[in-house]
Structure formats: structure tokens, C-alpha cells
C-alpha positions as CSV (number, residue, x, y, z in Angstrom):
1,X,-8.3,-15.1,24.1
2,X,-6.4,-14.3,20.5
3,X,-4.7,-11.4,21.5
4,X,-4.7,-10.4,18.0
5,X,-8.4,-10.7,17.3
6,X,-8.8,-8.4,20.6
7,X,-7.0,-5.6,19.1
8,X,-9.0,-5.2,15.7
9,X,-11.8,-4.4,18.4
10,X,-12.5,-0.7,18.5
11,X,-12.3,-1.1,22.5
12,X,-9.5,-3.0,23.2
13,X,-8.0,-0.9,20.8
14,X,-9.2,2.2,22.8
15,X,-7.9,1.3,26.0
16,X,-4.4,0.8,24.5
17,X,-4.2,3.9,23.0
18,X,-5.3,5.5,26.2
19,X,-1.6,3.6,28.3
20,X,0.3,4.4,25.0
21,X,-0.8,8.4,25.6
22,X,-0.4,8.0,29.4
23,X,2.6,6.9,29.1
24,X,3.8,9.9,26.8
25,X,2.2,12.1,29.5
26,X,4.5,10.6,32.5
27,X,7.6,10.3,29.4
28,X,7.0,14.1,29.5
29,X,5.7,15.4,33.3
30,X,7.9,13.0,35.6
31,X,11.3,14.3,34.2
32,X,9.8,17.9,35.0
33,X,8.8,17.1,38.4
34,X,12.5,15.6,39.1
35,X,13.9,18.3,38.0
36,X,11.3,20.3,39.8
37,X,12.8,18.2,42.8
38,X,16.0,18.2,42.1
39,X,15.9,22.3,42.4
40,X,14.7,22.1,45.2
41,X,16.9,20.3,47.1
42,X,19.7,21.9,45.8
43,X,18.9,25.0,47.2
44,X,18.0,23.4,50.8
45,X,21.7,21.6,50.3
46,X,23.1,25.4,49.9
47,X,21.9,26.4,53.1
48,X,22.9,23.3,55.0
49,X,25.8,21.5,53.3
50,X,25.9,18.7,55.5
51,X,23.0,17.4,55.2
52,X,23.9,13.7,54.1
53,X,20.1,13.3,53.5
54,X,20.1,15.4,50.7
55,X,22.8,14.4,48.9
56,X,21.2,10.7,48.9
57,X,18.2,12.6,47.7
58,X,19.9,14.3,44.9
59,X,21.2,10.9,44.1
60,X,18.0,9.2,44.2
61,X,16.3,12.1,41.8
62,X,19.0,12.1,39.3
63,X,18.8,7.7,39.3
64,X,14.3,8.4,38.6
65,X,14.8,11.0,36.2
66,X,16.7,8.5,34.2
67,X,14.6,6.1,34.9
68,X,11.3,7.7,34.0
69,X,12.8,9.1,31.1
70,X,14.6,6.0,28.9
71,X,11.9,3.2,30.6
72,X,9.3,4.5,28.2
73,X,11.9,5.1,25.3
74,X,13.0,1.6,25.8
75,X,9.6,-0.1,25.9
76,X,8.8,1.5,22.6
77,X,12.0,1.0,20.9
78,X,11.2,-3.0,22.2
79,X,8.5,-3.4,20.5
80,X,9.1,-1.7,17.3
81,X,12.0,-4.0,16.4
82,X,10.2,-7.0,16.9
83,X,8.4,-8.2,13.8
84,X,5.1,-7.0,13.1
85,X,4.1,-10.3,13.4
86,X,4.6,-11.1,16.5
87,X,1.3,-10.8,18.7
88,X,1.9,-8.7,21.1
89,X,4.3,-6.5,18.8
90,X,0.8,-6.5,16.4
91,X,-1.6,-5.2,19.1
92,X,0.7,-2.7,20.3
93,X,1.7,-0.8,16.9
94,X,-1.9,-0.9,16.0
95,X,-3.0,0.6,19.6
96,X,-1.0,3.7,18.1
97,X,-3.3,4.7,15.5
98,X,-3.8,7.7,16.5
99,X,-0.4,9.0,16.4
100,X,1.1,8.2,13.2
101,X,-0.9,8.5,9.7
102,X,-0.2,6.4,6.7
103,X,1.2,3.5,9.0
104,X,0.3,0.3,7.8
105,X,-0.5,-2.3,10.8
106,X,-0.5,-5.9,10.0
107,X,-2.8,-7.6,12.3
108,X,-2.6,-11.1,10.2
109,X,0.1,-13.1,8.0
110,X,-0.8,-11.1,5.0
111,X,2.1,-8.4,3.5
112,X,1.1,-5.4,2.7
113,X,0.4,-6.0,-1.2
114,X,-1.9,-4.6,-4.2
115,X,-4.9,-6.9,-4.4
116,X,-4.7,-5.9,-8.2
117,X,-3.5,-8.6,-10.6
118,X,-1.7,-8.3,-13.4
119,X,-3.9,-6.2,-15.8
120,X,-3.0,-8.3,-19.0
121,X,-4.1,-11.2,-17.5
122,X,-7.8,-10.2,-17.3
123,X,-9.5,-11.7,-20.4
124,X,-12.7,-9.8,-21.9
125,X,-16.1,-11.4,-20.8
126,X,-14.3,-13.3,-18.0
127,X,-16.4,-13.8,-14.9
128,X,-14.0,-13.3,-12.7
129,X,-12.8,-9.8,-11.2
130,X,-9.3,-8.9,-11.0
131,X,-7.8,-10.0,-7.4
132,X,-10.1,-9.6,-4.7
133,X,-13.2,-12.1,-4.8
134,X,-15.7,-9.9,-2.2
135,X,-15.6,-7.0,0.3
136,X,-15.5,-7.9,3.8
137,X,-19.1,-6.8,4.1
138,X,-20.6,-4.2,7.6
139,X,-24.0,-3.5,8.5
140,X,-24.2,-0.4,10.1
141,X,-27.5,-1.0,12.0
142,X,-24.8,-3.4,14.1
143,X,-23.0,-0.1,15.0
144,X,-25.7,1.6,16.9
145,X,-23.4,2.0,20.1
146,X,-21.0,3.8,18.0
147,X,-21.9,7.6,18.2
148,X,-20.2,9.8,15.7
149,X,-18.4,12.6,17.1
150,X,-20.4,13.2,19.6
151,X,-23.8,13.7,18.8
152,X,-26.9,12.3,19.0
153,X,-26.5,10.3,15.6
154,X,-24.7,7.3,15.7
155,X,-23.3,4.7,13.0
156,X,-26.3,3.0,12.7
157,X,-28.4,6.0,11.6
158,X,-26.1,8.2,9.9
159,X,-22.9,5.8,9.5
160,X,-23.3,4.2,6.1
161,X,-20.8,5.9,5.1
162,X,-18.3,5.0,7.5
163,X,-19.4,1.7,7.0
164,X,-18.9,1.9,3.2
165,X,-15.3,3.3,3.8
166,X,-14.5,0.4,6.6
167,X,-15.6,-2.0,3.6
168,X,-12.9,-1.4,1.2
169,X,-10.6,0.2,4.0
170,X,-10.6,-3.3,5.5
171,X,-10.5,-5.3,2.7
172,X,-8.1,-3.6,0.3
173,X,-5.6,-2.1,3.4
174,X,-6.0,-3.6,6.7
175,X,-8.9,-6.0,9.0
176,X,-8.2,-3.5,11.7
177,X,-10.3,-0.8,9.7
178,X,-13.6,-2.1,10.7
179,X,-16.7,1.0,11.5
180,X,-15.7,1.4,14.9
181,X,-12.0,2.6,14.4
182,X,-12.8,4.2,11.0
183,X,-15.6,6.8,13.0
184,X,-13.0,7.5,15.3
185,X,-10.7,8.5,13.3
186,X,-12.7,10.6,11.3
187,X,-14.8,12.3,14.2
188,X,-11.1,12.9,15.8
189,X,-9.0,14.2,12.7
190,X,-11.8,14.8,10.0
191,X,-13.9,17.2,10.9
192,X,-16.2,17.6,7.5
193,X,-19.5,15.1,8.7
194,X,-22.8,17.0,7.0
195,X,-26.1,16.1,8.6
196,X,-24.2,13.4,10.7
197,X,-22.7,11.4,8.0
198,X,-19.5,11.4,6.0
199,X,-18.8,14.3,3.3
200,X,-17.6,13.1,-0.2
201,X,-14.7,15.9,0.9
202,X,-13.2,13.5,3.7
203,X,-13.6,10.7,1.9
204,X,-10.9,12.0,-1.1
205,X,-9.3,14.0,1.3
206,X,-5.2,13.6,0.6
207,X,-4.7,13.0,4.5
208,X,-7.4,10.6,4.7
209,X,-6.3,8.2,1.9
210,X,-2.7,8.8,3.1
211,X,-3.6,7.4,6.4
212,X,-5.4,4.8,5.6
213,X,-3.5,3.9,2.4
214,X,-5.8,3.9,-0.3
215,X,-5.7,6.2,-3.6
216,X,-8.6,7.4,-4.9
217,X,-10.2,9.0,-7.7
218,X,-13.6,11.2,-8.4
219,X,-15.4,9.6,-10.8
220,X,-18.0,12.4,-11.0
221,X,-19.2,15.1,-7.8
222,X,-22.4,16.7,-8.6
223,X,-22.9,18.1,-4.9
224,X,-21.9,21.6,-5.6
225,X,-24.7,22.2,-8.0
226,X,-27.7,24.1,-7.0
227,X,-30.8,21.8,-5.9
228,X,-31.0,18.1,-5.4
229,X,-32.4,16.7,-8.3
230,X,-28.8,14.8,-9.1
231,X,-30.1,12.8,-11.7
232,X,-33.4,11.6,-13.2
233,X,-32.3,9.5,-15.6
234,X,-29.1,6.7,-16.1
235,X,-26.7,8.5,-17.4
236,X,-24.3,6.3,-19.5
237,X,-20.9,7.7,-18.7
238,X,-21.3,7.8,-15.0
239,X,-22.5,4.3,-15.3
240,X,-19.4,3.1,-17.5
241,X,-16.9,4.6,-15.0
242,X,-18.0,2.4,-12.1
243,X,-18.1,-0.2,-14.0
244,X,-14.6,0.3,-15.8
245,X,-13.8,0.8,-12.2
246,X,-14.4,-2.3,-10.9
247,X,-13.6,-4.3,-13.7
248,X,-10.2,-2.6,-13.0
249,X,-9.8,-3.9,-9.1
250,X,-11.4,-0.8,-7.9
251,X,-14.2,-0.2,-5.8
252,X,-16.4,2.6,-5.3
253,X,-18.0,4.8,-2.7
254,X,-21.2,6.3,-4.5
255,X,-23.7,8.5,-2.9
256,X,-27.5,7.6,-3.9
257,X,-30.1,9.8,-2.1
258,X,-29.4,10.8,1.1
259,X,-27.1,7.3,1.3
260,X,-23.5,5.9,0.7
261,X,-23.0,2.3,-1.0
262,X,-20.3,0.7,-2.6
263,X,-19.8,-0.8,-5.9
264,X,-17.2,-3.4,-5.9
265,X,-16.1,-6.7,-7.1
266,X,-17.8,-10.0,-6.5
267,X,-16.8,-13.1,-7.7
268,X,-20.5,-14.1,-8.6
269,X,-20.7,-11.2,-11.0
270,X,-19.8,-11.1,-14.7
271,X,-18.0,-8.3,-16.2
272,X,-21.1,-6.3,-17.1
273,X,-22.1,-6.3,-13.7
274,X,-20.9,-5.0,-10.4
275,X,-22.1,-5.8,-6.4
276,X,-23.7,-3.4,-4.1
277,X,-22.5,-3.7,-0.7
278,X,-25.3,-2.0,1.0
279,X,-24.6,-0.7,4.4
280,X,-27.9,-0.6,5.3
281,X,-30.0,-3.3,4.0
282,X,-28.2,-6.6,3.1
283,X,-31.2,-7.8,1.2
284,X,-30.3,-5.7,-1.4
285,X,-27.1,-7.1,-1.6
286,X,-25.9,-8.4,-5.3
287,X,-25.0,-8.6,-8.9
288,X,-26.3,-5.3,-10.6
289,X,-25.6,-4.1,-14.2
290,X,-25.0,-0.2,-14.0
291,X,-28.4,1.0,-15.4
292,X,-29.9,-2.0,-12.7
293,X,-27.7,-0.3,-9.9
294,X,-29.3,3.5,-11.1
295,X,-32.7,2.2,-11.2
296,X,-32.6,0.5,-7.9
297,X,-30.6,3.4,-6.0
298,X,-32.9,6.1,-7.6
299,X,-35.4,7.4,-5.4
300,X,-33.4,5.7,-2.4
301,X,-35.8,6.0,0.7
302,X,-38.7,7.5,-1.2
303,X,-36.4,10.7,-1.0
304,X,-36.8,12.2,-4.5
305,X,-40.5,12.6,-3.9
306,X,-39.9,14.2,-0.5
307,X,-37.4,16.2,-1.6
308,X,-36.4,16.2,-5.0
309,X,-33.1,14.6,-4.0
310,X,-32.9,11.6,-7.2
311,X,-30.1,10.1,-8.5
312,X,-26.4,9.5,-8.0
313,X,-24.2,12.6,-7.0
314,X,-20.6,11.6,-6.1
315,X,-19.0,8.6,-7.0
316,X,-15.2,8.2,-5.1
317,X,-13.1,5.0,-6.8
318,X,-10.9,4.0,-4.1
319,X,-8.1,1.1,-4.5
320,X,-4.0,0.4,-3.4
């Protein structure tokens, strides 16, 4: 087994993080309890000073208290000086996700770099996006094990937009940041999920992009406004800033009715043209000009006619 291949999966992953936080725990309890100990025996020592027995007793608490206390501290210390690309070094740091935000794991040869080119060197009308030539691509409906915080709803009915975040996540930051570790980071430390699924507010969140790297920027939010009806018609600007967006390296979260996609870069497409990544139905998948994407997203799930709820409401450009 490729030990680093085992610990992009959510599980082994989980299990890790569960020895790193027991270990903490005993860093913390056993020197309390030796000490506890040591108390003790001092006061049974005062009432019989020659007891030889508890003076090796006393010895042997004050030799485990150091133990207990610098074993941990020197296990940790170990492996953060090795190089983050050393296997074992890898799964370790990354089973620590938990504890420290922002913290970049690499779980491959790859240095932590923009994906961005140079901007100068993208020529007009060039087929080719700037830097990244696809997302790494998750259907949630393979998720359905993964409950979100709880609930009765799980990734793969109320996830796409965990999924949508894992995409560029993944892609732009780190492969650990598939759907399994992005829901539980968010169901642990965010707690803003409407209806089951991730709100636009966690998503642009300053603590979120800070932990998982990413900047961001709000093309347009529309989900403070009264009502649902987003949008009945293309509307040109909000169009031009996806597009601008992921002719620039970006790639964006958007939420069509009741769903979240992503907009991004694909080497197939042309400059007036972006791909949707749809979490939920792969078919879809493809080159799309904006007023194509609008027309295919509108009415998403036959929602506007059931509830009024249209066109596009929040569009979230994420990138490094």
C-alpha cells in the first residue's frame, strides 16, 4: 500500500487525527496524574521516612513524568523537521488538519506554487487557458456515505457544493482536499450549511480561504434580495465576469437553482467559452459560452416553475 495515497483518504486520515489528539490528551493528563502520584507519596514518605520503597517510587514518578511529557514533544518535533516529502513525514502533517489552518500539506512532488502563468503571455483568442488544463473533477452521488454534520443529508444529496469547493480546493491547493475531508472540515469549523448544503457565506469566509489557501472574490451575491426569482434572463455583466474570470486562471463556484457548479478552465475550450464541472450530473459536463451556461443552468431541476427560484444568484471566483 502507498502510504501516501492512504492518507489523502478521508479515513485513514481520520484515524490519524484521532492518535495525533490522543496523544495530546495523554501529553496533557499523564503528567497530571504523576504529579497526582507524586503528592501522594510524598505525604506517605512524611509519615514514614524510611520507607525505601517510596523513595524508589518517587524516583520512578519523576523518570515517567519525563517521560510522558518530552516522548510526545519529541515524536512531533521528529517529524516536523523531516521534509515534507518524505512519506511518512507527508501522512503525518496532513493527519493534523484539524489543528492548524492555512497549513499547506504536500502529499505529492509538487511545491506549493500559483497555477497562474504569466499574464502577458496569454495571447487574445488563444485556445488555451492560463496554467491549469482541467479541474480534478468529483461526483457527489459517489459521496453518499459521507453525512454532513450530522444529519440525515449527506454529500450526495445536498453536497454539491462541497464537491464544487473540493474541485478547485484540490486542484488549485492540495489532492488531499477531496469531498470527504472538505465536509469535515466545514461541518466541524463552519457552521453556516442552509438546507444541508454549503452557504455562499462559508465559502468566502476569510478563515475558510485562509485554511485552505485560496483567495477569492464575489463576483455578484443576489441571495439577500427578497424572493427567488434571481434572474430570468442572461444578464451580460454577470456573464462577462466568469468568463474574464476564467480566462484569468480563476475558477468559479456559482449557484444555479437550488445547485452549486463550477465554471473553470478546460483545455478543450476556447476563450469565449468556459467548462461546467457539474457535481451532479457529469453528462452535462463541457464547453459552454456564458449565455449557453445561463440557459442551460436556468430552471435547474425544473425549480423555477416550482418555486420561482430562476437564474444565477452567487457567483464566488476562487484562485492562489
Amino acid at each position: 500500500m502507498n502510504i501516501v495515497s492512504s492518507c489523502t483518504d478521508y479515513a485513514m486520515v481520520g484515524v490519524l487525527s484521532v492518535v495525533r489528539r490522543i496523544l495530546s490528551l495523554f501529553q496533557i493528563i499523564a503528567p497530571i496524574l504523576c504529579i497526582i502520584s507524586l503528592a501522594i507519596t510524598f505525604i506517605h514518605l512524611m509519615r514514614d521516612p524510611d520507607n525505601k520503597k517510596l523513595l524508589k517510587k518517587i524516583r520512578n514518578s519523576i523518570i515517567s513524568l519525563f517521560v510522558v511529557f518530552f516522548i510526545p514533544t519529541i515524536v512531533n518535533a521528529t517529524f516536523s523537521i523531516l521534509d515534507d516529502s518524505t512519506p511518512i513525514s507527508s501522512c503525518w502533517q496532513l493527519a493534523n488538519y484539524t489543528y492548524s489552518a492555512g497549513t499547506y500539506v504536500p502529499v505529492d512532488d509538487r511545491e506549493r506554487t500559483s497555477f497562474l502563468d504569466d499574464p502577458g503571455s496569454y495571447a487574445s483568442g488563444s485556445n488555451q487557458k492560463k496554467g491549469i488544463k482541467e479541474l480534478v473533477y468529483y461526483n457527489q452521488h459517489s459521496y453518499a456515505d459521507v453525512a454532513l454534520c450530522g444529519g440525515s443529508n449527506n454529500v450526495s444529496n445536498a453536497g454539491c457544493g462541497i464537491a464544487s469547493f473540493a474541485m478547485i480546493a484540490s486542484t488549485y491547493v492540495n489532492p488531499a482536499y477531496e469531498p470527504r475531508m472538505v465536509a469535515g472540515w466545514f461541518c466541524q469549523f463552519k457552521r453556516r450549511l442552509t438546507d444541508g448544503g454549503l452557504n455562499e457565506d462559508a465559502v468566502s469566509a476569510m478563515d475558510t480561504l485562509a485554511y485552505f489557501g485560496l483567495k477569492g472574490e464575489v463576483l455578484y451575491d443576489k441571495t439577500d434580495q427578497s424572493g427567488l426569482n434571481y434572474g430570468t434572463s442572461y444578464n451580460s455583466k454577470e456573464g462577462n465576469a466568469i468568463l474574464q474570470s476564467v480566462n484569468a486562471g480563476k475558477s468559479v463556484m456559482f449557484g444555479m437553482p437550488g445547485h452549486w457548479g463550477v465554471a473553470g478552465p478546460h483545455e478543450s475550450c476556447n476563450n469565449t467559452q468556459v467548462y461546467l464541472y457539474n457535481p451532479a450530473r457529469p453528462t452535462s459536463n463541457g464547453c459552454y459560452t456564458p449565455e449557453e451556461l445561463f440557459s442551460y443552468t436556468y430552471n435547474y431541476g425544473n425549480r423555477c416553475y416550482n418555486t420561482g427560484w430562476c437564474g444565477w444568484d452567487v457567483a464566488i471566483a476562487l484562485y492562489t
